[in-house]
N, CA, C and O atoms as a Tinker XYZ file with bonds, in Angstrom:
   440  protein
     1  N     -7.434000  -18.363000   -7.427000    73     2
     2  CA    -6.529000  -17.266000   -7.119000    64     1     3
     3  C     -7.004000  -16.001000   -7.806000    63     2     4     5
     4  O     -7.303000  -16.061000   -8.999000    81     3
     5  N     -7.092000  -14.903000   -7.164000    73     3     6
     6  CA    -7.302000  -13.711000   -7.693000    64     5     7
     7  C     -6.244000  -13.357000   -8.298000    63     6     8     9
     8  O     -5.133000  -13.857000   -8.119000    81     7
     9  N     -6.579000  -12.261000   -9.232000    73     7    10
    10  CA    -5.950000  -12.157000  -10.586000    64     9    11
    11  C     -5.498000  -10.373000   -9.662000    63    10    12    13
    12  O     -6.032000   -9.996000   -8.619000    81    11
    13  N     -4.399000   -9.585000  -10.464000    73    11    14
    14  CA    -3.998000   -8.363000   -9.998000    64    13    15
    15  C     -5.037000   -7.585000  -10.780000    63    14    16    17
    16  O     -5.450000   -8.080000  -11.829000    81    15
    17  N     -5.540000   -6.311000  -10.331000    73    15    18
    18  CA    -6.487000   -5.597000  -11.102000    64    17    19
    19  C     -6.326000   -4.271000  -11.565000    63    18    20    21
    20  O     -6.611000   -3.421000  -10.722000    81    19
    21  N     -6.030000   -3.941000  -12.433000    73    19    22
    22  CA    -5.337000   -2.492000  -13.101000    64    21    23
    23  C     -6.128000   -1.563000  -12.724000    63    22    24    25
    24  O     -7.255000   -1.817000  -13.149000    81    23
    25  N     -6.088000   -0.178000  -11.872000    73    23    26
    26  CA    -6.720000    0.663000  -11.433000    64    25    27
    27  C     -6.456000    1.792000  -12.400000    63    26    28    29
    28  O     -5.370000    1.990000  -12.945000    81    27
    29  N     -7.746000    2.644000  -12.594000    73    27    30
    30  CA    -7.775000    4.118000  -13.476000    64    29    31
    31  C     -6.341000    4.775000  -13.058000    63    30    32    33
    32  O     -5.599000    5.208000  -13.939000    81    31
    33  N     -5.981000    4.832000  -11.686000    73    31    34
    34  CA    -4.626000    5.064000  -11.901000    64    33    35
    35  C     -3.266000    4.924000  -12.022000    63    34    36    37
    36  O     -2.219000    5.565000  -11.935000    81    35
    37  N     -3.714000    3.788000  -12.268000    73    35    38
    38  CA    -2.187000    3.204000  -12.963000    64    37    39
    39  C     -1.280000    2.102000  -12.067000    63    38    40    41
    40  O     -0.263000    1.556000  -12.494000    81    39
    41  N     -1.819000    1.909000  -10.845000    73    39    42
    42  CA    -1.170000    0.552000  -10.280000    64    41    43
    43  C     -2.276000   -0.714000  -10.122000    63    42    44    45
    44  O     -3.487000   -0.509000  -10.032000    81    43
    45  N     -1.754000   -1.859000  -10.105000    73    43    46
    46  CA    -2.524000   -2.674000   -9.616000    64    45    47
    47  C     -2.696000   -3.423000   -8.246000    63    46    48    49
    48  O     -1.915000   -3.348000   -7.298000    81    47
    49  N     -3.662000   -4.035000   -8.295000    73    47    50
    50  CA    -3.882000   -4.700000   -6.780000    64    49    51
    51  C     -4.537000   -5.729000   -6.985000    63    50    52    53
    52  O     -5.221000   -5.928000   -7.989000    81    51
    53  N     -4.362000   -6.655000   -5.845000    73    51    54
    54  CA    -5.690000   -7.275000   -5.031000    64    53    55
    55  C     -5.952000   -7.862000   -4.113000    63    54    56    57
    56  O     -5.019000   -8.429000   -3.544000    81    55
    57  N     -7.098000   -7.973000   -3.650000    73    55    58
    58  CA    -7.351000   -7.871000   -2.249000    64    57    59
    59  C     -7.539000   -9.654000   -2.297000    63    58    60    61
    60  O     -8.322000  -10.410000   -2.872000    81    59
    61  N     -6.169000   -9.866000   -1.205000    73    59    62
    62  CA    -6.200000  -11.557000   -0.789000    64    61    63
    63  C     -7.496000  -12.139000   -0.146000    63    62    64    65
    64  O     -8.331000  -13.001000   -0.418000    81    63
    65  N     -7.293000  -11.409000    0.654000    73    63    66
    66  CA    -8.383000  -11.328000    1.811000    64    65    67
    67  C     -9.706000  -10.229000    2.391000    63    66    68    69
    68  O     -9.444000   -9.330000    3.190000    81    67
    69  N    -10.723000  -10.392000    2.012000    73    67    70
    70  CA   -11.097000   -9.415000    2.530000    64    69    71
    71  C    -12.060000   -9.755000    3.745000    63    70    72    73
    72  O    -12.735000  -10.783000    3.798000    81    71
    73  N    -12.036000   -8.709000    4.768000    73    71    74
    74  CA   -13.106000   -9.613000    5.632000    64    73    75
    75  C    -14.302000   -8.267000    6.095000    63    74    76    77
    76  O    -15.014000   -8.205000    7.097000    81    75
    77  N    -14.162000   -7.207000    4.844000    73    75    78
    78  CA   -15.804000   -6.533000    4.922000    64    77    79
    79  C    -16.129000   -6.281000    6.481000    63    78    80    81
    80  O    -17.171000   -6.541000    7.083000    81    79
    81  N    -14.647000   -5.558000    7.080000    73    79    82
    82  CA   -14.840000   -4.674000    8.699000    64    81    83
    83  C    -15.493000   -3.083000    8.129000    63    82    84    85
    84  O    -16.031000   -2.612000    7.127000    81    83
    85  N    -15.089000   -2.703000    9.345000    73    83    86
    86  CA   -15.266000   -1.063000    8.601000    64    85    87
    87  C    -14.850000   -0.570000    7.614000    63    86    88    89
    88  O    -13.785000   -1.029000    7.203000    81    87
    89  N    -15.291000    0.195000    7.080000    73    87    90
    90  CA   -14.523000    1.260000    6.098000    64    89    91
    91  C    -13.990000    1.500000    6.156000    63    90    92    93
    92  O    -13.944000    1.302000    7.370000    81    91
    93  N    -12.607000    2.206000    5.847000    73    91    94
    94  CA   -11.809000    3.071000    6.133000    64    93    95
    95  C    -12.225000    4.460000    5.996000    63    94    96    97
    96  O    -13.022000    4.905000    5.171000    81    95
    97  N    -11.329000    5.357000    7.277000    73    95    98
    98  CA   -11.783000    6.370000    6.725000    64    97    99
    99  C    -10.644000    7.112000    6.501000    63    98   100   101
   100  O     -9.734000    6.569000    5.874000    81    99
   101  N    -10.451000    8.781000    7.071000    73    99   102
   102  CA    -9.102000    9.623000    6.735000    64   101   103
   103  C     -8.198000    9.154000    7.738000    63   102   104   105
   104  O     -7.097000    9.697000    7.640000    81   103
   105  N     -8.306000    8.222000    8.792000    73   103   106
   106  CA    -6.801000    7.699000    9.040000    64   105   107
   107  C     -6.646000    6.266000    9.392000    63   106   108   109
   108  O     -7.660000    5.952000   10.016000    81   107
   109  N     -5.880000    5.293000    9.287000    73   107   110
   110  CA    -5.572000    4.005000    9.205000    64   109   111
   111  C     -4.156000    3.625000    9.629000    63   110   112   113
   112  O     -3.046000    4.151000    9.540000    81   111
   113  N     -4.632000    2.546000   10.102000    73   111   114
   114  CA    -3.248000    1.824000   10.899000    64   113   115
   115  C     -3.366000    0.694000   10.011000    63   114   116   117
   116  O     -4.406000    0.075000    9.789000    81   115
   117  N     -1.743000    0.371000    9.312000    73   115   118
   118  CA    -1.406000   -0.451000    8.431000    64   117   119
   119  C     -0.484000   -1.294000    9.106000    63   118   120   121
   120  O     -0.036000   -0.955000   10.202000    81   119
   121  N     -0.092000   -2.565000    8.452000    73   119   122
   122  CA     1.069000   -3.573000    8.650000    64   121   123
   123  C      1.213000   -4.013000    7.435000    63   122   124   125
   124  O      0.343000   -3.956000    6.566000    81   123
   125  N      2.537000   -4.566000    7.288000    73   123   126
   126  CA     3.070000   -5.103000    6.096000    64   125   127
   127  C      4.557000   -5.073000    5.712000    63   126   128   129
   128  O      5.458000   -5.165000    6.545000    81   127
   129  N      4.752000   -4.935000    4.368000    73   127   130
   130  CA     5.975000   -5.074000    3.512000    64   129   131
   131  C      5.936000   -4.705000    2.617000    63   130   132   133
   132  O      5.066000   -5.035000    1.812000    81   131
   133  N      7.095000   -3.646000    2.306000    73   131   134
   134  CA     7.358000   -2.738000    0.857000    64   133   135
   135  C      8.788000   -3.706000    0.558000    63   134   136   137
   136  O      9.826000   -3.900000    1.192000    81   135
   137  N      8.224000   -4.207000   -0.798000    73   135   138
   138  CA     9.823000   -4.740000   -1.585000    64   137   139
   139  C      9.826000   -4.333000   -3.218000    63   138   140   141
   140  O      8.835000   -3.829000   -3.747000    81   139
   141  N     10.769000   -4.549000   -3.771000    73   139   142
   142  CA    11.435000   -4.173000   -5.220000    64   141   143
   143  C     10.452000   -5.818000   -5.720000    63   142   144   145
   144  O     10.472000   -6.933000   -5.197000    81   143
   145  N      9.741000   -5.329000   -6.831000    73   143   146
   146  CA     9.348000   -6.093000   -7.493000    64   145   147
   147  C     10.017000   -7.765000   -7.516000    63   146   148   149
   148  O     11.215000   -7.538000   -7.682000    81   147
   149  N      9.910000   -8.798000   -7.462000    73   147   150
   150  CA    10.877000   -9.677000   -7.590000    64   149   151
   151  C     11.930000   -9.626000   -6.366000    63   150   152   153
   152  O     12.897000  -10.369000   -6.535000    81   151
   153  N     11.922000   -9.043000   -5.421000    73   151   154
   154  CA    12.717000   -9.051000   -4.181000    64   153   155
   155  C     12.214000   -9.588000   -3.033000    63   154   156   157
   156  O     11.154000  -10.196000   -2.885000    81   155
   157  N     13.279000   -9.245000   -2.018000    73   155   158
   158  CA    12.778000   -9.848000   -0.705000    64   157   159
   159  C     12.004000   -8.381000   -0.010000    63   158   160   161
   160  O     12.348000   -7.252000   -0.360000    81   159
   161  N     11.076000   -8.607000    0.869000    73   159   162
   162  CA    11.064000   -7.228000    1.664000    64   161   163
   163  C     12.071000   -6.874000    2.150000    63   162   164   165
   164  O     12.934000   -7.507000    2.758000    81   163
   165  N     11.941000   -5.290000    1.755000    73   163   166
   166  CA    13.156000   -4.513000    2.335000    64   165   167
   167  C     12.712000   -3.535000    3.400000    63   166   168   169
   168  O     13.620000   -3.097000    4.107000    81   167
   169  N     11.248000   -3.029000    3.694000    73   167   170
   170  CA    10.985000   -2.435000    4.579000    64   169   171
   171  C      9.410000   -2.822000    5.074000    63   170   172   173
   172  O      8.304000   -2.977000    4.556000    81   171
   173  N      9.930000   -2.867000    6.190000    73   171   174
   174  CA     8.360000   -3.121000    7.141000    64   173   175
   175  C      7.599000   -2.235000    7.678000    63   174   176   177
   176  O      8.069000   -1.287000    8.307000    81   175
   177  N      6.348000   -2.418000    7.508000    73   175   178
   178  CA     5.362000   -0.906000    7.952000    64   177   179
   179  C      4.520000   -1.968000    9.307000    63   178   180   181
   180  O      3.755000   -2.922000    9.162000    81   179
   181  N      4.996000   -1.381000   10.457000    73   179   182
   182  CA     4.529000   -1.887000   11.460000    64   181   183
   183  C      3.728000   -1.160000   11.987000    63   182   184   185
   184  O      4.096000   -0.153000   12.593000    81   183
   185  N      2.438000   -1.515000   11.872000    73   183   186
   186  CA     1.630000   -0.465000   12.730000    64   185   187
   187  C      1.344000    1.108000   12.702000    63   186   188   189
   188  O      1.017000    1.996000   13.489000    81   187
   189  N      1.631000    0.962000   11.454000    73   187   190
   190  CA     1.849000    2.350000   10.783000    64   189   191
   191  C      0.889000    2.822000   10.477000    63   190   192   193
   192  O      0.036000    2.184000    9.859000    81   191
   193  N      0.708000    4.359000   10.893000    73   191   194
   194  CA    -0.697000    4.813000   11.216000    64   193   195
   195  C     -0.865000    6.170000   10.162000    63   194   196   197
   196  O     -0.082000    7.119000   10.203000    81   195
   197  N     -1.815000    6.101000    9.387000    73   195   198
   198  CA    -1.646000    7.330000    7.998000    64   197   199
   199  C     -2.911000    7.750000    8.050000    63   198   200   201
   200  O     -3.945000    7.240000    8.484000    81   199
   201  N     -2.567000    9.126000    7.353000    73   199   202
   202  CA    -3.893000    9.853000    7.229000    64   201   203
   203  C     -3.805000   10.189000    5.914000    63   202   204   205
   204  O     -2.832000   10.536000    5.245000    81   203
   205  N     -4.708000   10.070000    5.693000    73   203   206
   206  CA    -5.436000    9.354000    3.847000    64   205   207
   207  C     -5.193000   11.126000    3.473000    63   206   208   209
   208  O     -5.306000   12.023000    4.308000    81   207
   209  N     -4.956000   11.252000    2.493000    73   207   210
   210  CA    -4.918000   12.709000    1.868000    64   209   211
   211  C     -4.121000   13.797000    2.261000    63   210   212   213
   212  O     -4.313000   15.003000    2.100000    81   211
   213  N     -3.151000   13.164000    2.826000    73   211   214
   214  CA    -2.497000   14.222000    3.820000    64   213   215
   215  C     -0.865000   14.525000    3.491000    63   214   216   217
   216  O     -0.149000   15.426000    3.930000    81   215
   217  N     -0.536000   13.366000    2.498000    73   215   218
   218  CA     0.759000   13.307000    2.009000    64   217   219
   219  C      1.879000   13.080000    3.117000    63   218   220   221
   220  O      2.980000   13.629000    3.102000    81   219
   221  N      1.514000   12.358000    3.895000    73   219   222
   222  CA     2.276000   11.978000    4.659000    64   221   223
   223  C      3.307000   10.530000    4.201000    63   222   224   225
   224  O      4.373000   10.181000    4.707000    81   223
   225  N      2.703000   10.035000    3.324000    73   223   226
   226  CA     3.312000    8.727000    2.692000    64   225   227
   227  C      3.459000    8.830000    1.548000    63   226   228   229
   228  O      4.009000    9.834000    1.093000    81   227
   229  N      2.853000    7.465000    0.458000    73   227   230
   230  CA     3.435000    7.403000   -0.802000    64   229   231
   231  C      1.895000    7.638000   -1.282000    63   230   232   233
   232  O      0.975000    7.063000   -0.700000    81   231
   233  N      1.673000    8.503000   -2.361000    73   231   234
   234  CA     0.498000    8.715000   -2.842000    64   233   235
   235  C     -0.438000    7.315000   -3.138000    63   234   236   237
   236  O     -1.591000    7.192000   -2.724000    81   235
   237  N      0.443000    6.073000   -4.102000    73   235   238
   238  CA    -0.281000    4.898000   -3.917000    64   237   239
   239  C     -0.822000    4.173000   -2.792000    63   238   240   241
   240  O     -1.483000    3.139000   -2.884000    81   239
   241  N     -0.371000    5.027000   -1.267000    73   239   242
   242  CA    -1.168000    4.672000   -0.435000    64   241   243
   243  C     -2.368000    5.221000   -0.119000    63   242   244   245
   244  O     -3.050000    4.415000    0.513000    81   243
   245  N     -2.911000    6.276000   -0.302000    73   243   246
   246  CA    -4.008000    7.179000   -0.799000    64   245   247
   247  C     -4.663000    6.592000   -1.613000    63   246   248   249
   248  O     -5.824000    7.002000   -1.617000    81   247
   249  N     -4.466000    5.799000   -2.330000    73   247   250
   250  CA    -5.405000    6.216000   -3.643000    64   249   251
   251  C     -6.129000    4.663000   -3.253000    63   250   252   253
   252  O     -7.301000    4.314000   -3.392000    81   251
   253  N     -4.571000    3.652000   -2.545000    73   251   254
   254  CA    -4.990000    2.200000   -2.364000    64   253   255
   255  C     -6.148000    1.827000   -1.699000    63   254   256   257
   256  O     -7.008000    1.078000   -2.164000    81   255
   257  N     -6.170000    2.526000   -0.248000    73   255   258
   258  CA    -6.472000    2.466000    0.997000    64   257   259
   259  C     -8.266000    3.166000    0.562000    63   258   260   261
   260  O     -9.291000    2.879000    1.179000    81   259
   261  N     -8.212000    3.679000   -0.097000    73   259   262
   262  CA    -9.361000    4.985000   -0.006000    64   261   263
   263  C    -10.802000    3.430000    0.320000    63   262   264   265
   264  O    -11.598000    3.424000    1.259000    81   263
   265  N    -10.709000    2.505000   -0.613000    73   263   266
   266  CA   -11.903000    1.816000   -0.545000    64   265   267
   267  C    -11.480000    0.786000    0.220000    63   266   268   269
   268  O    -11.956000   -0.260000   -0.220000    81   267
   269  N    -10.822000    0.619000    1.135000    73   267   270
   270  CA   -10.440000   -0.618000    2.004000    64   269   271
   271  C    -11.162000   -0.795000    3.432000    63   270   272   273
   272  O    -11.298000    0.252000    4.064000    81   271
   273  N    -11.560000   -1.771000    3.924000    73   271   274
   274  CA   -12.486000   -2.106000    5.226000    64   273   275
   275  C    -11.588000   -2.843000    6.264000    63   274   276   277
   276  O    -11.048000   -3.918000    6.005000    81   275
   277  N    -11.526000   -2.518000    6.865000    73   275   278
   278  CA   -10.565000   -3.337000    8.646000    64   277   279
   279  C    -10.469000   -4.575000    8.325000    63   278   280   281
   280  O    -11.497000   -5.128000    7.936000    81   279
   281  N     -9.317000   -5.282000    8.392000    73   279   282
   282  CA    -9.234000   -6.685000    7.912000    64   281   283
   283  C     -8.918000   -7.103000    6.584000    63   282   284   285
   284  O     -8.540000   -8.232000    6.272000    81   283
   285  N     -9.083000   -6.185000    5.860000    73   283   286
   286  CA    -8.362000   -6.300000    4.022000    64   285   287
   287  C     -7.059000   -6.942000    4.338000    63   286   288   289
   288  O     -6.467000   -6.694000    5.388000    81   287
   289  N     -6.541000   -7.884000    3.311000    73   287   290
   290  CA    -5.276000   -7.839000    3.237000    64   289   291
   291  C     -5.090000   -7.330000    1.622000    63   290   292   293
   292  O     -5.922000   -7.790000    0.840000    81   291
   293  N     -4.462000   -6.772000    1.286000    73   291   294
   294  CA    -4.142000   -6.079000   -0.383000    64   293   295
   295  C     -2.853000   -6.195000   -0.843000    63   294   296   297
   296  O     -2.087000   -5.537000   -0.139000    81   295
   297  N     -2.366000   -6.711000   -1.652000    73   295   298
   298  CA    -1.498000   -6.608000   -2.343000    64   297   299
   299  C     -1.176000   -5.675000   -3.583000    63   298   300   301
   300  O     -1.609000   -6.152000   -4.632000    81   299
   301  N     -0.734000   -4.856000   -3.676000    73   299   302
   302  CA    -0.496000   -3.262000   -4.410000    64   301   303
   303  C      1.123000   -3.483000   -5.177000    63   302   304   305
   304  O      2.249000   -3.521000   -4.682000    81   303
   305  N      0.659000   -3.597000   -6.519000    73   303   306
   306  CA     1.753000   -3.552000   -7.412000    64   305   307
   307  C      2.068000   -1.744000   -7.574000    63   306   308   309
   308  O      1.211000   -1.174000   -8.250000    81   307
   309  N      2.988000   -1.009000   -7.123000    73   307   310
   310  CA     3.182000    0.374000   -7.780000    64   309   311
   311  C      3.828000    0.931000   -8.370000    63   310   312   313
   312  O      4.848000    1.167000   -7.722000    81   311
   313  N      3.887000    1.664000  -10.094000    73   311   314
   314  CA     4.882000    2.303000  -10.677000    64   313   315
   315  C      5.554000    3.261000   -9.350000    63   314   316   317
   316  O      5.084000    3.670000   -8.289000    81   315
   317  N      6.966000    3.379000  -10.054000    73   315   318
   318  CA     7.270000    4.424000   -9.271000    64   317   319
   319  C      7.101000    5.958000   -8.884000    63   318   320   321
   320  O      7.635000    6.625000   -7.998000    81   319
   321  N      6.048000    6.323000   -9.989000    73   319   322
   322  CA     5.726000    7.809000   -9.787000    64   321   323
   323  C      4.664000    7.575000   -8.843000    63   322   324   325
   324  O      4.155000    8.679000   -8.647000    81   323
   325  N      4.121000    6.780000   -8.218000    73   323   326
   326  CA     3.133000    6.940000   -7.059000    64   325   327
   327  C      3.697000    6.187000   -6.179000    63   326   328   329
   328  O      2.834000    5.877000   -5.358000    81   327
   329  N      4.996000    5.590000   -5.841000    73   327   330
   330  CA     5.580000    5.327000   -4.784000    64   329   331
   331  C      6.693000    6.250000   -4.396000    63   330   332   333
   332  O      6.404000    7.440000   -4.263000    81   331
   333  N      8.046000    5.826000   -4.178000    73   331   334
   334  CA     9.180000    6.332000   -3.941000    64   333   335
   335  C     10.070000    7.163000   -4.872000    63   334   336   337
   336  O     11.094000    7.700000   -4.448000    81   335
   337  N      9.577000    7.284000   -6.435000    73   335   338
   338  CA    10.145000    8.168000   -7.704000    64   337   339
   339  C     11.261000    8.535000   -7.302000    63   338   340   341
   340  O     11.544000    7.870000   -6.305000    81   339
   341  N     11.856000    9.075000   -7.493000    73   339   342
   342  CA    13.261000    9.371000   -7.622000    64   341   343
   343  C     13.964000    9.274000   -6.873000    63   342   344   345
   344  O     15.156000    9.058000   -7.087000    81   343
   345  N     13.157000    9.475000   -5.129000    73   343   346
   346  CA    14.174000    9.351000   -3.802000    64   345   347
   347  C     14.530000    7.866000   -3.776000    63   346   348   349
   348  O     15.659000    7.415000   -3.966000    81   347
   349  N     13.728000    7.355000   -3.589000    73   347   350
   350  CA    13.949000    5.975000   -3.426000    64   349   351
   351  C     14.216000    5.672000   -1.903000    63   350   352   353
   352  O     13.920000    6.554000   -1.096000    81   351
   353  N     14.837000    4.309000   -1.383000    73   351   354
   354  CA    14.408000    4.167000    0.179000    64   353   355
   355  C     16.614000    3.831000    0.122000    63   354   356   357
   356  O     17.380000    3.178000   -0.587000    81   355
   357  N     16.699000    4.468000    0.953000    73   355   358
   358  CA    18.195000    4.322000    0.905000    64   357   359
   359  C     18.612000    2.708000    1.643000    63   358   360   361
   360  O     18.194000    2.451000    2.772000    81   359
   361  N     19.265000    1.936000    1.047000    73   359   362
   362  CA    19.844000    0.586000    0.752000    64   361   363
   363  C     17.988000   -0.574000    0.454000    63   362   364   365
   364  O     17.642000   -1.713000    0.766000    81   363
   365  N     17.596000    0.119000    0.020000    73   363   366
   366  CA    16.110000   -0.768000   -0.208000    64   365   367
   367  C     15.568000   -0.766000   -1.614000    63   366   368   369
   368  O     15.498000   -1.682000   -2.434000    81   367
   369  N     15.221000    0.428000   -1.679000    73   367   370
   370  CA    14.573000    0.752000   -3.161000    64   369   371
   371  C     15.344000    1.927000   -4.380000    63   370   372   373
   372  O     15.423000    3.136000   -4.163000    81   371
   373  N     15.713000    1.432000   -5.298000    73   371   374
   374  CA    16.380000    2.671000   -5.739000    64   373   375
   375  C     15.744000    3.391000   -7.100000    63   374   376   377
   376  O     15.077000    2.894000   -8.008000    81   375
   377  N     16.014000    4.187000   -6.976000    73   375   378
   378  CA    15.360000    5.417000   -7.482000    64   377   379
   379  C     14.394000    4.873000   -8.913000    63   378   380   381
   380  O     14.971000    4.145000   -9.720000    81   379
   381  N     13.254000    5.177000   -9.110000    73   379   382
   382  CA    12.242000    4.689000  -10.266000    64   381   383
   383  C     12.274000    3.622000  -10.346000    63   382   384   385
   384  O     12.609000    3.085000  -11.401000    81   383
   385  N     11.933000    2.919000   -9.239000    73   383   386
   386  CA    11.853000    1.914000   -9.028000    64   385   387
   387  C     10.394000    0.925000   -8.762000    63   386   388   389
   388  O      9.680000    1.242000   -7.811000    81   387
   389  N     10.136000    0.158000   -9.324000    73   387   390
   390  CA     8.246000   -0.083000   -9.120000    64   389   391
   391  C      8.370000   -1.138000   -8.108000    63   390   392   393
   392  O      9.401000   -1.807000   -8.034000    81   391
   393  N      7.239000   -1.345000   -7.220000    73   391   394
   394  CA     7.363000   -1.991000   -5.952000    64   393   395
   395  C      5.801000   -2.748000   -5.556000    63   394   396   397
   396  O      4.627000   -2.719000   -5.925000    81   395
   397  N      6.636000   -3.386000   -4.608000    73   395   398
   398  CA     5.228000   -4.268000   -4.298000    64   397   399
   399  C      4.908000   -3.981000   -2.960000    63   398   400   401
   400  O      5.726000   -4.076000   -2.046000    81   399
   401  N      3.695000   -3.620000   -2.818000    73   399   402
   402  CA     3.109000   -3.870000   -1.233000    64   401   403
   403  C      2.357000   -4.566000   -0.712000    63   402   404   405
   404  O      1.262000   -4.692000   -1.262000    81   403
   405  N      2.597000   -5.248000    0.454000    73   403   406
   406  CA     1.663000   -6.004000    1.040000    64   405   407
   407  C      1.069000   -5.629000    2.478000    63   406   408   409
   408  O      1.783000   -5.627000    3.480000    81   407
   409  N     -0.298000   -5.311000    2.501000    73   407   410
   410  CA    -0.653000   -4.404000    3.492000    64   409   411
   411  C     -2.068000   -5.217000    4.085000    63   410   412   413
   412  O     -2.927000   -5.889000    3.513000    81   411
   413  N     -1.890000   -4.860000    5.334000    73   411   414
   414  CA    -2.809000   -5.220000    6.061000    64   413   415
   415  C     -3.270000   -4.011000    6.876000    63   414   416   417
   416  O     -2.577000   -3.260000    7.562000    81   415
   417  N     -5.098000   -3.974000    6.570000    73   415   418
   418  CA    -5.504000   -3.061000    7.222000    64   417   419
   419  C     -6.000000   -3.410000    8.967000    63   418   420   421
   420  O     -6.958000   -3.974000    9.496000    81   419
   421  N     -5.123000   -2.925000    9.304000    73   419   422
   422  CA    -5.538000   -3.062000   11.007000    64   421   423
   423  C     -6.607000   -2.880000   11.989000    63   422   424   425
   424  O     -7.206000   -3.676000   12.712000    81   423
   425  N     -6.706000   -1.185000   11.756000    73   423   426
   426  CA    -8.213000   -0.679000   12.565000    64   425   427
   427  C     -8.139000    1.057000   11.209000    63   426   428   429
   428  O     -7.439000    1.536000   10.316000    81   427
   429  N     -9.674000    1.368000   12.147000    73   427   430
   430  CA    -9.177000    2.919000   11.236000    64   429   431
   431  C     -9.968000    3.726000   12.268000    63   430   432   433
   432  O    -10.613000    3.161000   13.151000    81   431
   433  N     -9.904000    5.194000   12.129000    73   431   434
   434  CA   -10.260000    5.270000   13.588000    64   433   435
   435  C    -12.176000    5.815000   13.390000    63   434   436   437
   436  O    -12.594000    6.580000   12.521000    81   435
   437  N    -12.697000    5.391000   14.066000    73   435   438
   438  CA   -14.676000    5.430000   14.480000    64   437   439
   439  C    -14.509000    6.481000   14.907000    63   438   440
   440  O    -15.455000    7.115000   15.374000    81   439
């Protein structure tokens, strides 16, 4: 079993699966589950399509994604200042709250 791996910036991860597709590049289609540490998933990212640097999401998805290849599966432990910080996800995550993600990289676009 892989062990979680503490990143320079401050969350951890690791990659369950990797199956060494493409690279990713500035945009990606994800699947998965955002839950409260110790919880059930509370929100599902279906097919959810992001563009890396663009602040369209949670910064720990930026920073996660940057070295990920088509077919990763990753598991992303995140403080809450690089997830949801203070807003939090209304009846899901509440405010400074650290979270877990489980993400699957789908395609990214060639």
């Amino acid at each position: 079993s892989v062990e979680f791996i503490k990143s320079d910036a401050g969350y951890w991860y690791k990659v369950v699966n990797s199956n060494k597709g493409a690279k990713v590049n500035d945009i990606v289609t994800i699947s998965g589950t955002v839950q409260v540490l110790g919880g059930t998933p509370c929100k599902e990212l279906d097919s959810l399509t992001l563009r890396l640097g663009k602040r369209d999401h949670t910064k720990v998805l930026d920073l996660a994604l940057a070295n990920a290849h088509v077919g990763d599966e990753i598991w992303i432990i995140s403080p809450s200042s690089l997830a949801y910080s203070i807003k939090g996800i209304s009846n899901c995550i509440t405010s400074r709250t650290p979270v877990l993600y489980k993400i699957k990289v789908l395609k990214t676009n060639e």
